[in-house]
N, C-alpha and C positions, 0 to 999 in steps of 0.2 A: 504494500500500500504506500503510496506515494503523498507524504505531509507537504510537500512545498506550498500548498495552496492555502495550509492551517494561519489562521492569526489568534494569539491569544488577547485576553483582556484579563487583568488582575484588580481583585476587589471583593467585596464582604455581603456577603449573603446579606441581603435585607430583608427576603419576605420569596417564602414558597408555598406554592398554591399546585390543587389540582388546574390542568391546564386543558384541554379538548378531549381528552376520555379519561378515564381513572389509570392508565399506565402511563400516561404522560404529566410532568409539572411542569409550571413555569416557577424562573428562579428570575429575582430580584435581584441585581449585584450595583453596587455602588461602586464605581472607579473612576475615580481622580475627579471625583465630586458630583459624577454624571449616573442616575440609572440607566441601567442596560437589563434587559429581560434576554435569559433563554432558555429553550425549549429542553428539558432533558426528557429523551424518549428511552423505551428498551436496547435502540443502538448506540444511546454514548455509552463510552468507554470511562467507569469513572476510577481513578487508579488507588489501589489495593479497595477497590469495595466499601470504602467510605462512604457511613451516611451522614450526607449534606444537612447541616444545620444551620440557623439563622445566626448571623454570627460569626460565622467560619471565614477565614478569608482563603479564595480559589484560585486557581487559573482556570478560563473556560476557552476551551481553543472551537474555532468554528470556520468553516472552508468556505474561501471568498470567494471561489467558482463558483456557489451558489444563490439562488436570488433570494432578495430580501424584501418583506414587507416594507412599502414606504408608510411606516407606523412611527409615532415618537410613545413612549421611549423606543429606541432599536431593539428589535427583537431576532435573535437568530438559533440556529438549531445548532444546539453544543455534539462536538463529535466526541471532545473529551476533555475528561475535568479532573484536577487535583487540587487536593488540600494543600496549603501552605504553612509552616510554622515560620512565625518570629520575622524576621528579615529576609528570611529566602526567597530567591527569584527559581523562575525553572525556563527553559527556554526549549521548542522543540525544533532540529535544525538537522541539516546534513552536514558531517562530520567528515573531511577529508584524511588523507595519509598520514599525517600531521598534526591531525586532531585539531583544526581549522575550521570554525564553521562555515559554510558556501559564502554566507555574505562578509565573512572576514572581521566578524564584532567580539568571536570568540575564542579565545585559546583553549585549551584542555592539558593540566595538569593531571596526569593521574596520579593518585598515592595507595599505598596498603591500604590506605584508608576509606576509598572510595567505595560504596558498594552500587555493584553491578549487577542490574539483574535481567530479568526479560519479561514482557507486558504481561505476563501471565505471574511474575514472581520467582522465579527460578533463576540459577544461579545461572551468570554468565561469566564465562570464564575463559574467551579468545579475546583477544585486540577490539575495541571499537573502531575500530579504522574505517576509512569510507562506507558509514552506517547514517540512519536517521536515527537521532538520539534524541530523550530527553532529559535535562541535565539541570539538577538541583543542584544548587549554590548559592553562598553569599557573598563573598569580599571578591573584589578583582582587581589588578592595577589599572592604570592609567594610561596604559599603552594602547596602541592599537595593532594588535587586535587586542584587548584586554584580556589579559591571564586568571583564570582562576583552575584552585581544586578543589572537584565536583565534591559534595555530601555523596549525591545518589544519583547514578546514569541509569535511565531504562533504556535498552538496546531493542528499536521498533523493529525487529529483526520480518523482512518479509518471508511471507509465505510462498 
């Protein structure tokens, strides 16, 4: 499966409701002072199985190849969502040889420390190297591409 299309939005649960049938919600999120509505159906992917509480602050990634109601607040259909602790960012990206992401904003440190796994939670345990990743962190330098080392890489390993 191909992310390059994903864009995320980070921000804090405000308010979840049923949304057009009872297996679907709409989620409230506040980001960067703006709500934003979307759609979590049975196909997002919400990672490790977390239940979404008011409160929580996410990432909700959503594929801009698709059309959108022209509605205020924006409302779009989440593919996949995670929880955030504390100051972590997460970013989902393709990762070159080098551990470079495509658009060049990010470096990758690995350490012992990193845990690696796969969308499903399993361990991974080859190179991330030319992979789509997703990669929690918090500090980075000031260079460009900015250096950090990851908390936690999920390896979108295709099918």
């Amino acid at each position: 499966m191909a992310y390059e299309n994903y864009q995320e939005i980070v921000g804090v649960i405000q308010n979840i409701r049923r949304a057009d049938s009872c297996c679907n919600q709409l989620i409230e999120l506040r980001a960067e002072g703006e709500i934003v509505q979307f759609t979590v159906t049975s196909d997002t992917k919400i990672i490790e199985d977390v239940r979404l509480r008011k409160g929580m602050r996410i990432a909700a990634f959503y594929d801009t190849s698709l059309p959108v109601p022209a509605i205020y607040p924006p409302r779009y259909h989440a593919e996949l969502i995670t929880a955030l602790r504390g100051n972590q960012n997460v970013t989902l990206k393709y990762f070159n040889e080098d551990l470079v992401s495509e658009d060049n904003s990010l470096r990758l440190n690995i350490s012992p420390l990193t845990n690696m796994v796969t969308l499903n939670g399993q361990r991974f345990t080859c190179s991330p190297q030319n992979m789509e990743l997703l990669v929690y962190y918090t500090n980075t330098t000031f260079s460009i591409p900015a250096m950090t080392t990851p908390q936690k890489i999920i390896v979108m390993c295709s099918i």
